[in-house]
C-alpha positions as CSV (number, residue, x, y, z in Angstrom):
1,X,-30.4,-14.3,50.1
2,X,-27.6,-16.2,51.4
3,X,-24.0,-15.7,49.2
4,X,-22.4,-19.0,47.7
5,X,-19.7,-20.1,47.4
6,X,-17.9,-22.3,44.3
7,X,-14.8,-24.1,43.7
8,X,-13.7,-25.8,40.4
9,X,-12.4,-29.4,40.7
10,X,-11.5,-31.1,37.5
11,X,-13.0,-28.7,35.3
12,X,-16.4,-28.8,36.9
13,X,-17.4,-25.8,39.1
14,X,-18.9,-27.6,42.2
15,X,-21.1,-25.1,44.6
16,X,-18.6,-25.1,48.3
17,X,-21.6,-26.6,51.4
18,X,-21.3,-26.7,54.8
19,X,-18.7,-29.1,56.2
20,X,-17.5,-30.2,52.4
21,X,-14.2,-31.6,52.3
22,X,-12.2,-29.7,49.4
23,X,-9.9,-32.0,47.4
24,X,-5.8,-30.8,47.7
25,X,-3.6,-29.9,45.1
26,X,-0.9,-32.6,44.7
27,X,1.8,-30.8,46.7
28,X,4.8,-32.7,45.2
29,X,3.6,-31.3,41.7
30,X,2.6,-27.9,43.3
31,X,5.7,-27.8,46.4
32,X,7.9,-24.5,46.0
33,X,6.3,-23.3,42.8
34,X,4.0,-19.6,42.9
35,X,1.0,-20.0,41.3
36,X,2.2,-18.4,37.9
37,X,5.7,-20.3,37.3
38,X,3.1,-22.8,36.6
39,X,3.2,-21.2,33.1
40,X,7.0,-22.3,32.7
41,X,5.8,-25.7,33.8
42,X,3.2,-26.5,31.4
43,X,5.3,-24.6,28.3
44,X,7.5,-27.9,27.9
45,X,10.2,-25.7,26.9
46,X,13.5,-27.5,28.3
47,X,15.7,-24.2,28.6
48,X,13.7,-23.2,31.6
49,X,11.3,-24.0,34.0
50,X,11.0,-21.3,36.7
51,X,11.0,-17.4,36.1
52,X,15.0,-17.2,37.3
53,X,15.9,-19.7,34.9
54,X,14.0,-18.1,31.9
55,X,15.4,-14.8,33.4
56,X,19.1,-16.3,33.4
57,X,18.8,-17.7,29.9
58,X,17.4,-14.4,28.8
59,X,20.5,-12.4,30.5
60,X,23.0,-15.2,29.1
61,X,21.4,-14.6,25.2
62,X,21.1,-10.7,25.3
63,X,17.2,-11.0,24.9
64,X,14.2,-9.0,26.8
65,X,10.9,-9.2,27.7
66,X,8.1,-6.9,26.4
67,X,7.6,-5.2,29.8
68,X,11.0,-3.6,29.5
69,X,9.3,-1.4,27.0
70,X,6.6,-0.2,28.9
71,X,8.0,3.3,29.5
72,X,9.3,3.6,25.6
73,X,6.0,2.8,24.4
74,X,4.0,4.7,26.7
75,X,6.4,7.6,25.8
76,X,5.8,7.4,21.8
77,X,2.2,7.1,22.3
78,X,2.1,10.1,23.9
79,X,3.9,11.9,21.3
80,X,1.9,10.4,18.3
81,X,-1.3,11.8,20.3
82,X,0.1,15.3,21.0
83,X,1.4,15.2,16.8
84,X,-2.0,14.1,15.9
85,X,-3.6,17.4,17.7
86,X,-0.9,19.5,16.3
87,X,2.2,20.0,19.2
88,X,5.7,20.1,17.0
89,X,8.2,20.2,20.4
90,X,10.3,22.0,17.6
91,X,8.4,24.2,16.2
92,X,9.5,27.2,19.3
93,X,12.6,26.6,19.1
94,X,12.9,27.2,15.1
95,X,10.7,29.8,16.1
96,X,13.2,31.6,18.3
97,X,16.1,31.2,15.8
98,X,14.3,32.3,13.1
99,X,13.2,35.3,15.0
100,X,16.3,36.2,16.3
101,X,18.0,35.8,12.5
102,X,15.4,38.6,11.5
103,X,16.0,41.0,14.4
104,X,19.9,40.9,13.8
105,X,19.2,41.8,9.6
106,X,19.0,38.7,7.8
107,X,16.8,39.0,4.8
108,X,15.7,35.3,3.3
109,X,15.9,35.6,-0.5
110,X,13.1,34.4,-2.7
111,X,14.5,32.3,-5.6
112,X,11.9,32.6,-8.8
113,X,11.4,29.7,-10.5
């Protein structure tokens, strides 16, 4: 079975055949953009409309994206998982110091109610 090929053009999804003339892009629309600063294009938003000028702006109004957070996130998932199994990162050390207060003669006294 032979592979095919298909290419949208206006919406429609039009199967690619031999010697089939594909229809450009308008290039002044699509001239010096990537493919996804189209997204800055099409938002209508007037502050910006390319990814240096929505990262200027964002520099100029001490704002961030969500992908700065990546590593902060990542970081506290992994502690909620290891607290949900039971790993206290200061439970040794409270540990140790409690330990070493009983070795050198402190004696906790029980207050009755």
């Amino acid at each position: 079975m032979a592979r095919r090929s298909w290419v949208q053009i206006n919406g429609e999804l039009v199967e690619v055949t031999p010697g089939m003339e594909i229809p450009q892009r308008d290039s002044a629309k699509h001239n010096g953009l990537l493919w996804n600063d189209r997204e800055y294009q099409d938002m209508g938003d007037p502050r910006f409309n390319s990814r240096s000028s929505h990262r200027e702006y964002m520099r100029a109004h001490g704002l961030t994206t969500t992908d700065d957070f990546k590593e902060t996130w990542r970081t506290a998932e992994k502690r909620r998982v290891e607290s949900r199994q039971g790993v206290d990162p200061t439970r040794r050390p409270a540990l140790e110091e409690a330990y070493r207060k009983v070795a050198a003669g402190y004696k906790p006294r029980l207050e009755k109610e």
